[in-house]
C-alpha positions as CSV (number, residue, x, y, z in Angstrom):
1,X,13.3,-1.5,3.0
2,X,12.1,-4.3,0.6
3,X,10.7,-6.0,3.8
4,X,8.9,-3.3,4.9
5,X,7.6,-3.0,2.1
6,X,6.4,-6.9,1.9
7,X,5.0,-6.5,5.1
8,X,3.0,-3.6,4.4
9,X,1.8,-5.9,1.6
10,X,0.4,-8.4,3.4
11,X,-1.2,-6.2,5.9
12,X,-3.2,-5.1,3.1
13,X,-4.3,-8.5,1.7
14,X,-5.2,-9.4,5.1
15,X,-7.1,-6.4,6.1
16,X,-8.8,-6.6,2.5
17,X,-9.7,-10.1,3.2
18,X,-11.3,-9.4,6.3
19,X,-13.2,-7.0,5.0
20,X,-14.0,-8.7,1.7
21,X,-15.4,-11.5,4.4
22,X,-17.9,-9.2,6.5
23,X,-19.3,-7.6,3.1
24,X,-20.8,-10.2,1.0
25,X,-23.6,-10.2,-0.8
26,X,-26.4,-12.3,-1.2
27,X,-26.7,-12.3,-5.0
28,X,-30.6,-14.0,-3.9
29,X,-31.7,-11.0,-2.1
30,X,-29.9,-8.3,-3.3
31,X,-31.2,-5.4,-5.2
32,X,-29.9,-3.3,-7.8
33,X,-28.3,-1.2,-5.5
34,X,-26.9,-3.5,-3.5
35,X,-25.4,-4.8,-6.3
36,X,-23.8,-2.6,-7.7
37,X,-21.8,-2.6,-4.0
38,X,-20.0,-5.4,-6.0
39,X,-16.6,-5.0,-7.9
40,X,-17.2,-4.0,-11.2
41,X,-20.7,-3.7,-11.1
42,X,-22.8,-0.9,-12.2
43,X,-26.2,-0.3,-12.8
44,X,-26.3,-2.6,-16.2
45,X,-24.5,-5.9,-14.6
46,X,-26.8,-5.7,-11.4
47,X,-29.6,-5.2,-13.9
48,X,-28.4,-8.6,-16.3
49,X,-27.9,-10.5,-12.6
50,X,-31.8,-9.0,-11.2
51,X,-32.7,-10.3,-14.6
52,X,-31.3,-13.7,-15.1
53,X,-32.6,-14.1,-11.4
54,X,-35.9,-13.5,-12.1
55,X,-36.0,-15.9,-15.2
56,X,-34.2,-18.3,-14.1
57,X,-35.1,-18.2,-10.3
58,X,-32.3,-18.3,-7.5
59,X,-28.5,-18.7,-8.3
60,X,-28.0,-22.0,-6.5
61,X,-24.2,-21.0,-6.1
62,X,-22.4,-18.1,-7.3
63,X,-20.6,-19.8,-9.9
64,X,-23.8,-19.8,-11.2
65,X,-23.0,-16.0,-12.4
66,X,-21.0,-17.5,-15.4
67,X,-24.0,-18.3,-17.0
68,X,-25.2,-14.9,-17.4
69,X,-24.8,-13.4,-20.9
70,X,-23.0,-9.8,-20.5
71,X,-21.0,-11.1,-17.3
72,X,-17.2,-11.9,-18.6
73,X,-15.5,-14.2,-16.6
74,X,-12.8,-11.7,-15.7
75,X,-16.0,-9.9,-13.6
76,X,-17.4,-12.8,-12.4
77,X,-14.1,-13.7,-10.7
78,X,-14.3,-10.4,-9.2
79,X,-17.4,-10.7,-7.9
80,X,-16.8,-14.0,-6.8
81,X,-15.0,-13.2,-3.1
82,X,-17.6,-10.8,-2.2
83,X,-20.7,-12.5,-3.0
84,X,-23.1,-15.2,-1.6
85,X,-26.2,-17.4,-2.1
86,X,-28.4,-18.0,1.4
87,X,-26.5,-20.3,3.4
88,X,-23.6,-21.4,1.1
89,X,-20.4,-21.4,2.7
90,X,-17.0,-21.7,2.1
């Protein structure tokens, strides 16, 4: 039982990864509803990232998101496996 269980674990990372992968967001381009597609995000944390974006200009990697006053790094992490800047890889 306790390895059925630990497999059915795993599938679920995996699959979550996978899926996580093919759903990013480019925090450049995205609007605010596309934004608040992120983990933890609602209509005020895509409004303080739109914000800092257009004051600052464009996040040159996401780690870039710690700077934003209002985003606690607990989110930021969160946000950090689903988002993207143009062209940066992992």
């Amino acid at each position: 039982m306790k390895k059925a269980i630990v497999a059915i674990a795993i599938a679920i990372v995996v699959a979550f990864g996978t899926i996580a992968a093919a759903q990013t967001i480019d925090i450049n381009k995205a609007g605010l509803v596309q934004l608040q597609g992120l983990p933890n995000v609602g209509a005020k944390r895509a409004m303080l990232i739109v914000r800092y974006r257009q004051i600052k200009g464009e996040f040159s990697s996401v780690e870039d998101l710690y700077a934003i006053p209002g985003l606690g790094r607990k989110t930021v992490e969160g946000i950090m496996l689903f988002a993207t800047v143009g062209g940066e890889e992992d």
